[in-house]
Each structure stands twice: as C-alpha cells, then as structure tokens.
matplotlib code that plots the C-alpha trace (Angstrom):
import matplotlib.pyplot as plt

x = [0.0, 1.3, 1.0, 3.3, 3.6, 5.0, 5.9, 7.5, 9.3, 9.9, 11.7, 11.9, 7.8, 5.9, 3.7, 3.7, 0.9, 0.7, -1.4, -2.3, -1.2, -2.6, -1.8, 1.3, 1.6, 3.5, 4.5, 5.6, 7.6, 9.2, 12.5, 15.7, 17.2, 20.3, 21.4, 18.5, 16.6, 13.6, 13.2, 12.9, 10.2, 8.5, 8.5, 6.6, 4.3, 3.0, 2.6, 0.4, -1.2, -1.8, -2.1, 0.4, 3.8, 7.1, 9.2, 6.6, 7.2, 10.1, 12.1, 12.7, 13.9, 14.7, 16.9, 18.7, 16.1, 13.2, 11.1, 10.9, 9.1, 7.6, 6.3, 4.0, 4.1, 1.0, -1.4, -2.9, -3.5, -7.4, -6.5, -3.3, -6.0, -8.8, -6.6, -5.0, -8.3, -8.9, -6.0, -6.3, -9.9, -8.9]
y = [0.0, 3.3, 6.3, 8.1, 11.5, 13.0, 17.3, 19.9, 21.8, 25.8, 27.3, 30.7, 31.2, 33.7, 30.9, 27.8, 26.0, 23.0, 23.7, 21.8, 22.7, 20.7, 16.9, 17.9, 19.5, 21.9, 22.9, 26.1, 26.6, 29.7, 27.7, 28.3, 25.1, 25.0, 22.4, 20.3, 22.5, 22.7, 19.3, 19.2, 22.1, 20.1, 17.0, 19.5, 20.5, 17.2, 15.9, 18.3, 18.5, 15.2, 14.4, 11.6, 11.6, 13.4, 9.8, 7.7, 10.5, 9.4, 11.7, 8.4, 10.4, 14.2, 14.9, 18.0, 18.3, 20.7, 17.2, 15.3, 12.2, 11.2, 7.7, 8.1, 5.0, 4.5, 5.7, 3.8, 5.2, 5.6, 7.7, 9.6, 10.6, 11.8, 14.0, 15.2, 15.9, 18.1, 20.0, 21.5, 22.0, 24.6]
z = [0.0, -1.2, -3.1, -5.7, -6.6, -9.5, -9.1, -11.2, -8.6, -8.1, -5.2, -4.1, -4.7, -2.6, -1.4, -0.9, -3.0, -5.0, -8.5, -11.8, -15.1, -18.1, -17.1, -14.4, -11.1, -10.4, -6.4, -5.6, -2.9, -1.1, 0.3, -2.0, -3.7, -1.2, 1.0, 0.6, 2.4, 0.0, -0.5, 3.7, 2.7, 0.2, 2.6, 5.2, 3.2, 1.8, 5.1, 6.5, 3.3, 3.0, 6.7, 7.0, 9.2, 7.2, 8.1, 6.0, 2.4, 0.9, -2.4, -5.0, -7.2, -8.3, -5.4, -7.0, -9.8, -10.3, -11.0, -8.3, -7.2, -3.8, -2.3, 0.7, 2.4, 4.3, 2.0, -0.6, -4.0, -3.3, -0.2, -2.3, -5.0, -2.9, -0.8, -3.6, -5.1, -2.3, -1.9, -5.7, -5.3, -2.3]

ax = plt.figure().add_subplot(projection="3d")
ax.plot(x, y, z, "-o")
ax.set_aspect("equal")
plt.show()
C-alpha cells in the first residue's frame, strides 16, 4: 500500500501551493534550492497537506532536480487521490 507522486518543482515562490497545469503538477515553494533545504520544505508541506507523518514520504527520485518524485508509504493510491483531489480544489 502506497502512493506516488510525480511534481514539477519551483523554489523561491511567494507561497507555498501546489497547483495543476494541463496533465502535471506543479509545487511552488518559497524555500531556496540550497542544501536540501527545499526538499525538507517540500517534505513538510505534503505531510500536512496530505495528513500523513514526514518519516513515511520518501524523495525516489529528483533529489537535486526541479522534477521530483515522492512515495507516501502509508497511504494507498485511493486515499493519495482523494486528498490530492482536495487539496487543488482549495
């Protein structure tokens, strides 16, 4: 049981918000690419976003790349969809 999650990242945003455009997602995210500290950001904000603990979101891939991809461990891909259906409906 898990989810995956597929972003186009950009750092140094305003805001932190995660938006659709045409068949990709796209997070914006106000910490600067340095030291891995917007990946911890990223890691933050899907977590409370997606109300699951930051130790069960793993980066699989994209670590110093704008795309990155994420496994969330303990939710299934039913319960990865509907909460990601809700968080771009907000």
């Amino acid at each position: 049981m898990s989810f995956t999650l597929e972003l186009m990242v950009v750092p140094r945003s305003s805001i932190n918000k995660l938006i659709q455009e045409s068949n990709s997602l796209k997070l914006k995210i106000t910490a600067p690419p340095v030291d891995g500290e917007a990946n911890k950001e990223i890691i933050n904000f899907l977590a409370k976003s997606f109300s699951c603990p930051k130790t069960s979101i793993l980066l699989i891939s994209g670590f110093k790349s704008k795309k990155k991809k994420f496994l969330f461990e303990k939710l299934s891909p039913e319960q990865g969809q509907e909460a990601l259906n809700k968080l771009l409906n907000n």
